[in-house]
C-alpha positions in Angstrom: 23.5 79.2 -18.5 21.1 81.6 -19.7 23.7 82.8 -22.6 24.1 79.4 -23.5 20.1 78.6 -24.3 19.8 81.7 -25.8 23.1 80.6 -28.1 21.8 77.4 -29.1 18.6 79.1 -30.0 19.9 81.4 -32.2 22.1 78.4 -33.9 19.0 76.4 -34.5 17.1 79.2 -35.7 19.8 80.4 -37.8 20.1 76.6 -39.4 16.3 76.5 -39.8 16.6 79.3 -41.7 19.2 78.6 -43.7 17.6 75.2 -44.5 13.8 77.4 -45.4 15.7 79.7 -47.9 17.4 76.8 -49.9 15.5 76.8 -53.3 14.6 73.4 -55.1 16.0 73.4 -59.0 15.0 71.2 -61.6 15.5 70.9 -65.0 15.8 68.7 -67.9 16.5 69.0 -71.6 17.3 66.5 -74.7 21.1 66.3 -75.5 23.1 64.0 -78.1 24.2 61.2 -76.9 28.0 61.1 -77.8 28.3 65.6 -76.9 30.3 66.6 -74.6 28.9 68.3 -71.2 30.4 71.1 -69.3 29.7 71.6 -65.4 31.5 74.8 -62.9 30.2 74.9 -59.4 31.7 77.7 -56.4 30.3 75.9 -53.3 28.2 72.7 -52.4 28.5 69.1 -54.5 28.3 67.7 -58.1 26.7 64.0 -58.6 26.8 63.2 -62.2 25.5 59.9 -63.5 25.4 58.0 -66.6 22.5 56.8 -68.4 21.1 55.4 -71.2 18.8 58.0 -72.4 19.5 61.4 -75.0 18.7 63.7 -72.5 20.2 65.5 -69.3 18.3 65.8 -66.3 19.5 67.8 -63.4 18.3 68.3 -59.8 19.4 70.1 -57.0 19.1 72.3 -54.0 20.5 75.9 -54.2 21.3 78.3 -51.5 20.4 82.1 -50.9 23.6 83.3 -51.7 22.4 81.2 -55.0 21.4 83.6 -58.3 20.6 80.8 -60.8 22.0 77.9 -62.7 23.3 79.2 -66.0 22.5 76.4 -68.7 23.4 76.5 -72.5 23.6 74.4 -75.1 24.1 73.7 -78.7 23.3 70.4 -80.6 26.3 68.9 -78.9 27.7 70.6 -76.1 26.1 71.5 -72.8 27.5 74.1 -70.1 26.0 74.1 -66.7 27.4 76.9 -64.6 26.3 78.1 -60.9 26.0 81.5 -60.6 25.9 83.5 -57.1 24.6 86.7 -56.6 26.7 89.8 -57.7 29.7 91.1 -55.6 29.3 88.2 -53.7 33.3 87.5 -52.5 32.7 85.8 -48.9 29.9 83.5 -47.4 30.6 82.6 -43.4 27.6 79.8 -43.9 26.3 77.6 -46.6 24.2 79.4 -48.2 26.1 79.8 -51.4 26.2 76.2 -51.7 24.6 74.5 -54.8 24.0 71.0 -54.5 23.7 69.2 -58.0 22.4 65.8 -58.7 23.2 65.3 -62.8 22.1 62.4 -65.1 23.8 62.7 -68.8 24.5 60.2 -71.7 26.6 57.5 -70.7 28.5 57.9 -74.3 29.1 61.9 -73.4 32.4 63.4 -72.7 32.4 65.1 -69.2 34.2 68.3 -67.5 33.5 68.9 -64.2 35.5 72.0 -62.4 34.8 73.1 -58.7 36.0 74.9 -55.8 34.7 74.2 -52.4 32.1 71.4 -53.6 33.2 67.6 -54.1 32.9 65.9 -57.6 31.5 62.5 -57.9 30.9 60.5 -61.4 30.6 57.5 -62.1 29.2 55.1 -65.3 30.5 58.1 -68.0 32.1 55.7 -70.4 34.2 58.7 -72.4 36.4 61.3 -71.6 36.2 63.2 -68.2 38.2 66.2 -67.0 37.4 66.4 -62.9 38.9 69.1 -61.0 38.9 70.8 -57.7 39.7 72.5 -55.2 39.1 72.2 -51.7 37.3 69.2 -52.2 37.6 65.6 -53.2 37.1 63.5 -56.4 35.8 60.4 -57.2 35.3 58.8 -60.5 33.5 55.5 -59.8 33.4 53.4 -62.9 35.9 55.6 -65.0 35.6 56.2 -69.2 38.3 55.2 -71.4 39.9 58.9 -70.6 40.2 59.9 -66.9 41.8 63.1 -66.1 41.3 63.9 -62.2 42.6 66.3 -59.7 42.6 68.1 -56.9 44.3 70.7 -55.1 43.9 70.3 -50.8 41.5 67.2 -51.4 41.6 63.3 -52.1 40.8 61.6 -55.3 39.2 58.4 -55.6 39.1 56.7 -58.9 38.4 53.4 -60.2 39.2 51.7 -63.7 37.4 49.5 -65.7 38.7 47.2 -68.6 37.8 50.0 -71.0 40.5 52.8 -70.1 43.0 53.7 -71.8 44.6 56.4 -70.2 43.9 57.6 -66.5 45.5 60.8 -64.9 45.2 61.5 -61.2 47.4 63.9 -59.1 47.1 66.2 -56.0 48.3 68.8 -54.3 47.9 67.8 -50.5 45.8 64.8 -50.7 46.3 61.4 -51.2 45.4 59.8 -54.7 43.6 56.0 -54.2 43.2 53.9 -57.6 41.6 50.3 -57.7 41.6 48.3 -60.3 44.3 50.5 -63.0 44.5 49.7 -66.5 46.1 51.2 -69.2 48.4 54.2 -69.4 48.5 55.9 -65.8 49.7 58.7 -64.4 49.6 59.6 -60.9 51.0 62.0 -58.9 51.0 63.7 -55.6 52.7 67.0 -53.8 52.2 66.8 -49.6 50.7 63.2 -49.9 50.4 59.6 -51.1 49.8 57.1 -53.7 48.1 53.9 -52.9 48.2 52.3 -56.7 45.6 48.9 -57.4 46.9 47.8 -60.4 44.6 44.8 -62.7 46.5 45.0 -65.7 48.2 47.7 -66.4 50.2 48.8 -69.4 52.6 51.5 -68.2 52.7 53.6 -64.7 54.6 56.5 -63.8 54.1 57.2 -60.2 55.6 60.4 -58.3 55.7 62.2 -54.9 57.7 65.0 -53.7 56.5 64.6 -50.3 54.9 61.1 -49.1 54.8 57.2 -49.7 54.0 55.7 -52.5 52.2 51.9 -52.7 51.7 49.8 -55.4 50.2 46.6 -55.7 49.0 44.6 -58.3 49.7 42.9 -62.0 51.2 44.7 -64.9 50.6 43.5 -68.3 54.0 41.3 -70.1 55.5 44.4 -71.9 54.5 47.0 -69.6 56.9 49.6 -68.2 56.5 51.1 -64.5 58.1 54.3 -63.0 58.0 55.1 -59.6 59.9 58.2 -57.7 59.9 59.8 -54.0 61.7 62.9 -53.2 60.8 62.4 -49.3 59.0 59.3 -49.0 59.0 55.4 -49.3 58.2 53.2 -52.4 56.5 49.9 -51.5 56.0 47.9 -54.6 54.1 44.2 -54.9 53.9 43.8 -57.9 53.8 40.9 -60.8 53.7 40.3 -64.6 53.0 37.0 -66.4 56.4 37.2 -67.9 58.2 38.4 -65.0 59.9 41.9 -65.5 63.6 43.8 -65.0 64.5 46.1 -62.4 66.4 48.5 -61.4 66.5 50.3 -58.1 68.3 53.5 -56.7 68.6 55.7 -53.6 70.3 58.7 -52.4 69.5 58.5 -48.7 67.3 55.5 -48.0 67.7 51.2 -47.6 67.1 48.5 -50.7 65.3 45.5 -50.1 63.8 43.0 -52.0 62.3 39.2 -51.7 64.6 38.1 -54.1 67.5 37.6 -52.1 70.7 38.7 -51.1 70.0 42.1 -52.3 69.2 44.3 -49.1 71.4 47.7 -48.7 71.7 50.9 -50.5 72.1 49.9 -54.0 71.7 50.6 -57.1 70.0 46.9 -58.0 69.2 45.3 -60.7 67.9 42.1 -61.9 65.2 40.2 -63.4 62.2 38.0 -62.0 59.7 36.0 -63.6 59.1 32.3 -65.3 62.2 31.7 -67.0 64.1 34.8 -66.4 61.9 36.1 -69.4 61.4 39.8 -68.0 59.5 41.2 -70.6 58.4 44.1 -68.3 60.2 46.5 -66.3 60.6 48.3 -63.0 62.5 51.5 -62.1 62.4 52.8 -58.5 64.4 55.6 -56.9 63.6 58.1 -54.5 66.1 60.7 -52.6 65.4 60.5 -49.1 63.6 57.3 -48.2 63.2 53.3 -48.4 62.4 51.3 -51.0 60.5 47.7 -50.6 60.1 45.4 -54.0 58.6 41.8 -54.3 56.7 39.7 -57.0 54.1 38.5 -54.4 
């Protein structure tokens, strides 16, 4: 009993501590307001917000294990970097962690790399690159260019009527998209895909080793692509126009709310107002079902 006071003791000292060496960082500095910003981070989070000012402001909370924050800049290109302390390779605690609050022009282009420390963004109208490891992703109200991954974390990402092309994968996570327009790309090893669409123009969807769900309205010419290796396909989807299909397995069941078309396939046909089936749908996947329907 003694051993166990004298544990929780040390714990809380040792977090008190911890929490008493983490060092406040501030800094803010003018920028232009269509550059591009640059942002690498070992351990911790990244918050980065859009606004409507020429200027980037950043605030955070660094650990001991913490050397600095590295910025530099030219007239239109910013590059934030965390630094730890030299021959730094393991940290049992948190203390290398660098937690970054980050406010830039709403008309920059963003890329945001970490490992260890979740990304999230949101009201960046251009380009963004988001990657990570170890941690998730989200991109709340994405910019016309979305490119965002992770390896052994989820991504999150959410269009607007303003993208154009949106890129999301994994690598043992699960990839969640509401509200997809435009181009998009989405793809997952070791997880799922659980696809929102509100408009969108194409969709290629992939996963060597999980379901993938889609749901939603395509536009009248769009074209979507959907395989599973190992996994299921469950597809509600419509277009104004109605759309072609054609659906394939190797080792899995067919069915569809059209009628009379349950089994192993291949099938094809066409749906829609008029037969006009403007759009189309290709499913297949190796090993595993495959549900369609219009509503």
């Amino acid at each position: 009993m003694r051993a166990l006071i004298l544990c929780l003791i040390g714990s809380v000292w040792v977090n008190t501590v911890c929490a008493a060496d983490a060092k406040a960082y501030s800094e803010h500095l003018a920028a232009s307001p269509t550059g591009s910003v640059q942002i690498d981070n070992v351990a911790g989070s990244v918050t980065v917000t859009g606004w409507d000012k020429p200027e980037v402001d950043i605030q955070g909370e660094l650990g001991a294990s913490v050397d600095r924050v590295d910025v530099t800049h030219t007239e239109d290109h910013i590059v934030i970097k965390v630094k730890l302390q030299d021959n730094l390779i393991h940290v049992p605690d948190h203390s290398a962690d660098a937690t970054l609050q980050i406010r830039v022009p709403q008309d920059s282009s963003l890329e945001v790399s970490t490992v260890s420390a979740p990304i999230s963004v949101d009201g960046v109208h251009k380009a963004s690159r988001l990657h990570s490891v170890n941690a998730e992703v989200h991109a709340g109200i994405a910019g016309a260019d979305v490119e965002a991954a992770s390896v052994n974390g989820n991504v999150h990402v959410s269009g607007n009527p303003g993208v154009v092309t949106l890129r999301a994968s994994t690598v043992n996570g699960t990839v969640f998209l509401t509200h997809g327009v435009g181009d998009i790309s989405a793809h997952t090893v070791n997880g799922k895909l659980n696809l929102e669409l509100d408009g969108a123009k194409s969709v290629d969807a992939g996963s060597v080793s999980g379901d993938v769900v889609v749901r939603g309205h395509l536009q009248p010419e769009a074209h979507l692509k959907a395989t599973a290796i190992n996994g299921q396909l469950s597809m509600k989807v419509a277009a104004d126009a109605g759309y072609k299909y054609d659906i394939s397995t190797f080792g899995g069941s067919i069915h569809t709310c059209f009628g009379g078309q349950d089994g192993s396939g291949p099938v094809k046909g066409q749906v829609g107002q008029g037969g006009a089936g403007q759009a189309s749908v290709h499913l297949s996947t190796l090993h595993g079902a495959i549900d369609l329907c219009d509503k």
